[in-house]
C-alpha positions in Angstrom: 3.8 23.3 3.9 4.8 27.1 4.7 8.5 28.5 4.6 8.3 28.3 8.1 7.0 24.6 8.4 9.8 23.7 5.9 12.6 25.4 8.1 11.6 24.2 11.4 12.3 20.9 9.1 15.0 20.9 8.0 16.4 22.3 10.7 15.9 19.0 12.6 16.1 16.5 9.8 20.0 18.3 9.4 20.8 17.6 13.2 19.5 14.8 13.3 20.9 12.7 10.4 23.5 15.3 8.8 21.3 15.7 5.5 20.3 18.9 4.3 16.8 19.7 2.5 16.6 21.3 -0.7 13.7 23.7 -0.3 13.1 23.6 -4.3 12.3 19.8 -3.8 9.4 20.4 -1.6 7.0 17.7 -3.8 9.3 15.0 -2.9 9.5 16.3 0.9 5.6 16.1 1.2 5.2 12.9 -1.0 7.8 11.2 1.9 6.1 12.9 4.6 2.4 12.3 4.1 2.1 8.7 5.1 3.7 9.4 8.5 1.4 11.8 9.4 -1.5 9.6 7.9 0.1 6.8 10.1 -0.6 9.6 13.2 -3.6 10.8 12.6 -2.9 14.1 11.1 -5.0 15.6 8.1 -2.1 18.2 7.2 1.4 18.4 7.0 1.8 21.1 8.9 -0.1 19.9 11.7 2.9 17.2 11.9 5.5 19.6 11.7 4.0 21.9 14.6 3.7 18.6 16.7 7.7 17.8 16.2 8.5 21.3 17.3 6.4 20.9 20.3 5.7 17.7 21.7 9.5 16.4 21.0 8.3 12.9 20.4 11.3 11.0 19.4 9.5 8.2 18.0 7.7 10.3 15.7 10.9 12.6 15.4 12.8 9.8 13.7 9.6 8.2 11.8 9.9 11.9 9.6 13.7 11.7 9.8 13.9 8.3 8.3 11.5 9.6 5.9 13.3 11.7 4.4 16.5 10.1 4.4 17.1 8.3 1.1 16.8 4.5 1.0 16.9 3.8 -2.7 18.9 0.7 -3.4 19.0 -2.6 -5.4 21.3 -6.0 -5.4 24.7 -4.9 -7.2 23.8 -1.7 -8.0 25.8 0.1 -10.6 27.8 -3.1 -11.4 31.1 -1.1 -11.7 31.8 -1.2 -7.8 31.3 -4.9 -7.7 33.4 -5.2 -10.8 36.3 -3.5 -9.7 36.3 -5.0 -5.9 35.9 -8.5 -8.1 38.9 -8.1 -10.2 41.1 -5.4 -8.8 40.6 -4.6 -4.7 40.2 -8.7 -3.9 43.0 -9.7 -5.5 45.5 -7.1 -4.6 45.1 -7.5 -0.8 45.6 -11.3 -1.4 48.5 -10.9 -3.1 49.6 -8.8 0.1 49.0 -11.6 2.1 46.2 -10.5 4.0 44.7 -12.7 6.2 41.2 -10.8 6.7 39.2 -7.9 4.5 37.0 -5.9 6.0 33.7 -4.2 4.0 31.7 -1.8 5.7 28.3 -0.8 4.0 27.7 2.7 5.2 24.3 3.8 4.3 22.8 0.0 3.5 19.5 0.9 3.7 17.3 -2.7 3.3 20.4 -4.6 2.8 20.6 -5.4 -0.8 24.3 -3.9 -1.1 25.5 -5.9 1.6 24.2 -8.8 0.5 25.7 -8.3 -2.7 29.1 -8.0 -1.2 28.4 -11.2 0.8 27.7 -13.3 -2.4 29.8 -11.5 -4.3 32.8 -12.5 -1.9 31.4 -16.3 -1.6 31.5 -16.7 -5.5 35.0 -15.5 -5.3 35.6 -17.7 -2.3 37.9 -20.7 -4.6 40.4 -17.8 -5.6 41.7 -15.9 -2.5 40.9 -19.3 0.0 43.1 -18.0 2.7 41.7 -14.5 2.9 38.4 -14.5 5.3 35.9 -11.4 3.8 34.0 -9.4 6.6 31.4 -7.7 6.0 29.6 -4.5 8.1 26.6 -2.9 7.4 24.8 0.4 8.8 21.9 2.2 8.4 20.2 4.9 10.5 16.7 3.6 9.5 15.7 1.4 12.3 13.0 0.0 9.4 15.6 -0.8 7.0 17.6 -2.6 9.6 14.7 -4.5 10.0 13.9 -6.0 6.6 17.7 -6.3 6.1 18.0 -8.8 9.5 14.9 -10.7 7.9 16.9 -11.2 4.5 13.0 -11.4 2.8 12.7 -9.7 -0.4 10.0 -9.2 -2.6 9.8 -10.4 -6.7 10.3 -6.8 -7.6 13.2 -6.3 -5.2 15.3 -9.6 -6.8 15.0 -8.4 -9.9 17.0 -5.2 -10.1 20.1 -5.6 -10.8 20.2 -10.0 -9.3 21.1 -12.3 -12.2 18.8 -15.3 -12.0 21.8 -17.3 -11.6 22.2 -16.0 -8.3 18.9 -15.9 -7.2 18.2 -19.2 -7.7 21.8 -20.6 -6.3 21.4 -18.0 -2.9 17.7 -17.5 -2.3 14.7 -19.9 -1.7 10.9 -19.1 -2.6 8.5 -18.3 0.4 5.4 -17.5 -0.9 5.5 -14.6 -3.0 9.0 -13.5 -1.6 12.3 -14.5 -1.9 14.2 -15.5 1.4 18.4 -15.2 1.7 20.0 -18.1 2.8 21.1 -18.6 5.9 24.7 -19.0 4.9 24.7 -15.5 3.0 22.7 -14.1 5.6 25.6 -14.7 7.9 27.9 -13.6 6.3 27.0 -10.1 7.0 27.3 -7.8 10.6 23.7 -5.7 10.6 23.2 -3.0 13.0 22.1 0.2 13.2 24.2 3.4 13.3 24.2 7.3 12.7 27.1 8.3 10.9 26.5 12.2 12.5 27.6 10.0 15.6 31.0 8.6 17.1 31.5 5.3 15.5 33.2 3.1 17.7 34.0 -0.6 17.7 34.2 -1.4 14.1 37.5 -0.6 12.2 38.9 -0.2 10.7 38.0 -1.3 7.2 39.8 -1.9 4.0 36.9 -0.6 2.0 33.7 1.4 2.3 30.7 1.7 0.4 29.4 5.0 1.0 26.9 5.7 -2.0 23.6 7.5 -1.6 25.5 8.6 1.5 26.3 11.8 0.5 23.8 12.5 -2.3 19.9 12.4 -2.8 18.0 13.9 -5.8 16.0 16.2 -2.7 18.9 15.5 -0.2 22.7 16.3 0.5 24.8 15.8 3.1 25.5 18.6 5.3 29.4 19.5 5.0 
């Protein structure tokens, strides 16, 4: 891909989703971009770039976008969150009295954050009974939104970061996969959403989980 491929680029990947490319990642760019232009029919790169700038397909605008946005995740990822909304957020705001706390997910790419939240909140159910936990998630990949509505996840994907405990207490075999239960699976609001874009109709929240929002090992946010 040529300077000028690469601009024309990033320049619509920034406006499109607020994330900014680092030029000196340009391996990881092409690794993410090749199998959407295989998917169309292109033999290069650059081919698919010059069709972006010209043809203005959105479908195929927002198959590169998502592309290149980062969707890296796992079930309670970096267990300190989860820890600390556990044994210090949850409890204060019962002690306050509230009635309801809201959780939005920002960023929950294929859902396994949310989910977390959502078991993480029913395990914790017997000690703040009168507080009801709802939970929002977003994403601007209309793919991850997809496998996070199904609730299906693969071996591979249950075991980072799930204790077996959980799995088999919230998820049933299907298969090779793992399904969510229904119960678990309703316990979460799935929709999709740009964040570059007015978000109306869903707070306020008492807490949001941003991460991988604002940082990507190729990727940052533009300010």
């Amino acid at each position: 891909m040529t300077p000028a491929e690469l601009s024309v680029l990033a320049d619509m990947v920034r406006r499109r989703s607020g994330v900014v490319i680092d030029a000196d990642k340009l391996y990881i760019i092409e690794s993410r971009l090749a199998p959407v232009a295989r998917k169309a029919g292109y033999t290069a790169l650059g081919e698919l770039v010059r069709d972006l700038q010209q043809r203005r397909d959105e479908t195929l605008i927002w198959a590169a976008v998502e592309a290149l946005a980062s969707n890296e995740t796992q079930f309670f990822r970096d267990r300190t969150p989860f820890d600390q909304l556990r044994a210090e957020i949850l409890p204060m705001l019962a002690r306050k009295g509230r009635q309801t706390a809201r959780i939005w997910s920002a960023g929950c790419s294929t859902g396994q954050e949310p989910y977390s939240l959502a078991i993480l909140a029913e395990e914790e159910r017997g000690l703040h009974s009168h507080m009801k936990i709802e939970i929002t998630a977003t994403d601007l990949s209309a793919t991850c939104i997809e496998k996070a509505l199904s609730g299906l996840y693969t071996q591979f994907e249950v075991q980072r970061g799930l204790p077996s405990r959980l799995l088999i207490k919230y998820f049933d075999k299907v298969d090779d996969n793992w399904s969510l239960s229904p119960r678990i699976k309703s316990a979460v609001q799935i929709s999709r959403q740009n964040l570059l874009t007015e978000v109306k109709g869903t707070g306020p929240f008492d807490i949001v989980f941003c991460r991988n929002v604002l940082r990507d090992p190729a990727f940052r946010a533009a300010a």
